[in-house]
N, C-alpha and C positions, 0 to 999 in steps of 0.2 A: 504494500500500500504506500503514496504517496504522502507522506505526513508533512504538517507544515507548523513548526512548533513558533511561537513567542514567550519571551521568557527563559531562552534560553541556556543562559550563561549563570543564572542561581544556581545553586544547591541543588532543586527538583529539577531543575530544567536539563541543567548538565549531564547528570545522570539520566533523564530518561531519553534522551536523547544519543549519550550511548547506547544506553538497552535495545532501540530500536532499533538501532542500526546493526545491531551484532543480532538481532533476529529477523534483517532480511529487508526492513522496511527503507526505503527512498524516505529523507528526512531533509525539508530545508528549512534554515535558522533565518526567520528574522530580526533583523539586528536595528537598530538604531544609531549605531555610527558609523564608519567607514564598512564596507565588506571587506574582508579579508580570505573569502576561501568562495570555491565554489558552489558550497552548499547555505549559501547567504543569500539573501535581497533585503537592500535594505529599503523600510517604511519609515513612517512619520505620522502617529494618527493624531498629530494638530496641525497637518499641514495634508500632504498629500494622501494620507493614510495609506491601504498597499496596493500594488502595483498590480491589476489585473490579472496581467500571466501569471504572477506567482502563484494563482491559485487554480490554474488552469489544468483537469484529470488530479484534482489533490482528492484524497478519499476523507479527511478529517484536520480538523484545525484543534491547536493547543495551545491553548493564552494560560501562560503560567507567571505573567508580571507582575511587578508590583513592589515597591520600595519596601521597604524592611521594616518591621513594625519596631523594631528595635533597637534602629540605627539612629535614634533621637530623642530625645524630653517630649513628651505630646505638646507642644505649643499648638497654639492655633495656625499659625502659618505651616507646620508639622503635618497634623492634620488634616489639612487641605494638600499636602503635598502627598500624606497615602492615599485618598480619595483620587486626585487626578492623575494620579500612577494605575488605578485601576481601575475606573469607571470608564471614563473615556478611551481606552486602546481597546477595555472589552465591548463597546458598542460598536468602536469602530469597525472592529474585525469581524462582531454579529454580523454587520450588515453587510462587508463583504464577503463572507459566508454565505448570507441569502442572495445576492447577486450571481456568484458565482457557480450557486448548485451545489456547494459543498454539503455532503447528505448528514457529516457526523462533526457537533461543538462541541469541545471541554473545555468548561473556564474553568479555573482555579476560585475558592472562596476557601473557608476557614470554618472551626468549630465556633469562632468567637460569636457567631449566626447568633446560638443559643443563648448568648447572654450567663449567667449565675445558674445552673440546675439544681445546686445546694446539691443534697443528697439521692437526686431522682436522676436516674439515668433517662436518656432521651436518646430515640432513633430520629429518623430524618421525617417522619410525619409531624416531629412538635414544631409548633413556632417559634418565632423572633421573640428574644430575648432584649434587654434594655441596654444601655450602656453607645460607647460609640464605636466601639466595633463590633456590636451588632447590628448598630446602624451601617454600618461601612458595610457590612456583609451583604445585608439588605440592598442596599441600595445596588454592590457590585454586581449582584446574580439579575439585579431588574436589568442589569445592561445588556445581557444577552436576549432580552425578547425580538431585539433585530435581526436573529437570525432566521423568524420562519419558519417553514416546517423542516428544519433540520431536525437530526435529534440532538436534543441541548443536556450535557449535564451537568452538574457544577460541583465540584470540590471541595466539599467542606473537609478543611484538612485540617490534624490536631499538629501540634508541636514536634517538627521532626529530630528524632534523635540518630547522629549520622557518627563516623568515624572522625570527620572534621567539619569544623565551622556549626553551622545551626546552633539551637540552643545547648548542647554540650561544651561546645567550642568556646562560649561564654562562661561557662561555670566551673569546667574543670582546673583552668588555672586560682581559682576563690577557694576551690575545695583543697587541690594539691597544696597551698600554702593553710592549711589548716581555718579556715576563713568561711568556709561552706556551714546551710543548716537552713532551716525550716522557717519559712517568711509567713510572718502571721501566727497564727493557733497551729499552723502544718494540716488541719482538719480539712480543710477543701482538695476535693477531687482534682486529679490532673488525669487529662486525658492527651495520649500521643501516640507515635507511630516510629518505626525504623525505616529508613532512607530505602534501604531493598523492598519492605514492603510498601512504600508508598508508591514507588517508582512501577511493581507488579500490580499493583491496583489500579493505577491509572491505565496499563494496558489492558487488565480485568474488562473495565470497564469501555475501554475502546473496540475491544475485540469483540463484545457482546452488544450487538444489536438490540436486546432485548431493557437493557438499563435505561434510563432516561429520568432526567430531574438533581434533583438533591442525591448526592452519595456521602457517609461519612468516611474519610479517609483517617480512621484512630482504630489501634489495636483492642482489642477483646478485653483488657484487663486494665481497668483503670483504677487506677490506687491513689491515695491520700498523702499528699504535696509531700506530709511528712516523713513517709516510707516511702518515696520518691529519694528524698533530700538520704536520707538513711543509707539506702541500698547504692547510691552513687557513688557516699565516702565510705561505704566497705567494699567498694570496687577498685576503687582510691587507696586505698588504706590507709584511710584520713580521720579524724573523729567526724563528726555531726552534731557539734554543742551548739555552735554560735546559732540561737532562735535570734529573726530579726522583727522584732515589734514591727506591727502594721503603720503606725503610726512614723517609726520614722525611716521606712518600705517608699510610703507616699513622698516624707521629705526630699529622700535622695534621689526619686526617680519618677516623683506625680504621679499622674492619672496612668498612664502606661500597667503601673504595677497593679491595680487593682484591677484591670481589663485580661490581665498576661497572666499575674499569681494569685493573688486573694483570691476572682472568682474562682468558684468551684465552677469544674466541666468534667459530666461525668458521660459523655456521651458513644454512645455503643453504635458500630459500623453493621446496624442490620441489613441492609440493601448488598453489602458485600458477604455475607455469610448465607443470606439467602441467596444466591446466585453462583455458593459452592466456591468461593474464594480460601484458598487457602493460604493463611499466615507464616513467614518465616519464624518471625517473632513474636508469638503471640502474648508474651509475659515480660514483665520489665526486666528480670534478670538475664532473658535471654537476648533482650534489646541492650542490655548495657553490657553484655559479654561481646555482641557482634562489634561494637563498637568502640570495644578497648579505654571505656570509660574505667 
């Protein structure tokens, strides 16, 4: 199949982008600055947005962009800066999707959808949750109704834990200097995923004709921030004393932290377990073993 991915030079993007290519698939990268290789075209979806041919016999499009929810303070200029890193490339590309006849969309979105679950687990039938990256969520997946009768599905993806960068890549240097530990009570649900099954799931779901809408992209086993924080410095061989008061969580790092760690997300990938997916990593110790946490 001809695949035509956005987003991808990230974390998910890079990786799935190999995967595909090492099982057979025509894959070309849109890029946003210079092209560099043959399997480039570059767009612009505040100017030109993409280039017709590019999407010319393509069997699916993949919008995987989007600034880093954690590469800032949430200021208000911040915030509007993850907004139009995601809203508008994924309308733009909906609509050149529907122009082009392209039959299959994935966009990328988040568990953040959900907002606080506290202690209920939620599949992809519940609702928007409060907060602003529920709002952001919201708002990103409304971006894709320009695509038409494609089939559209959207990626609610939890926290990828990978061998480098993502949110481990953050933490393990806090933990190795003995600095790591439980923000807040530890009590709220964390819910995520390992980089190989995220990357399998996205093709899960490309390959199966039958998926369409809301998918959650988070492992089977969601545990509490604090056995999270635990199990990462006994992987370490680090202690796990330092708890960080909520209160000055918020000081050092705003609104961000109460979106990212306070809320609980206990959110379960039913759409992927009913459709016979199966998990490399389904438990955290086998997600912090793949990944040399």
């Amino acid at each position: 199949m001809h695949i035509v991915v956005a987003g991808s030079s990230g974390l998910i993007g890079s990786a799935l982008v190999e995967s595909l290519g090492r099982a057979g698939h025509r894959v070309t990268r849109l890029v946003r600055d210079r092209v560099t290789g043959a399997d480039q075209v570059r767009w612009d979806p505040e100017t030109f947005g993409v280039p017709p041919a590019a999407l010319t016999d393509v069997g699916a499009v993949i919008s995987m962009g989007g600034k880093n929810l954690g590469n800032g303070r949430w200021s208000g200029s911040f915030k509007q800066q993850l907004r139009d890193s995601r809203i508008t490339p994924t309308a733009v590309l909906a609509e050149a999707v529907h122009d082009a006849g392209v039959p299959t969309f994935l966009s990328a979105s988040a568990t953040g959808f959900y907002g606080d679950t506290g202690d209920v687990a939620v599949t992809e039938s519940a609702g928007p949750g409060s907060g602003f990256l529920a709002s952001l969520a919201v708002d990103w997946e409304a971006a894709t109704v320009g695509a038409g009768d494609a089939r559209v599905a959207v990626l609610r993806t939890a926290p990828v834990l990978a061998r480098n960068g993502g949110m481990l890549g953050r933490l393990r240097p806090l933990y190795r200097l003995g600095l790591g530990g439980p923000i807040g009570d530890g009590q709220q649900f964390f819910s995520w995923i390992s980089l190989p099954d995220t990357v399998n799931a996205l093709i899960h779901v490309l390959t199966n004709d039958t998926i369409s809408g809301p998918v959650n992209l988070a492992a089977p086993q969601q545990v509490r921030y604090g056995d999270f924080s635990e199990q990462l410095a006994r992987r370490l061989r680090r202690p796990s004393l330092l708890r960080v008061p909520a209160p000055l969580a918020r000081f050092a790092a705003g609104e961000l932290v109460d979106d990212l760690v306070l809320t609980s997300s206990r959110v379960e990938p039913a759409v992927l377990t009913d459709t016979g997916f199966v998990f490399a990593h389904p438990t955290l110790p086998a997600a912090l073993e793949y990944s040399g946490a």
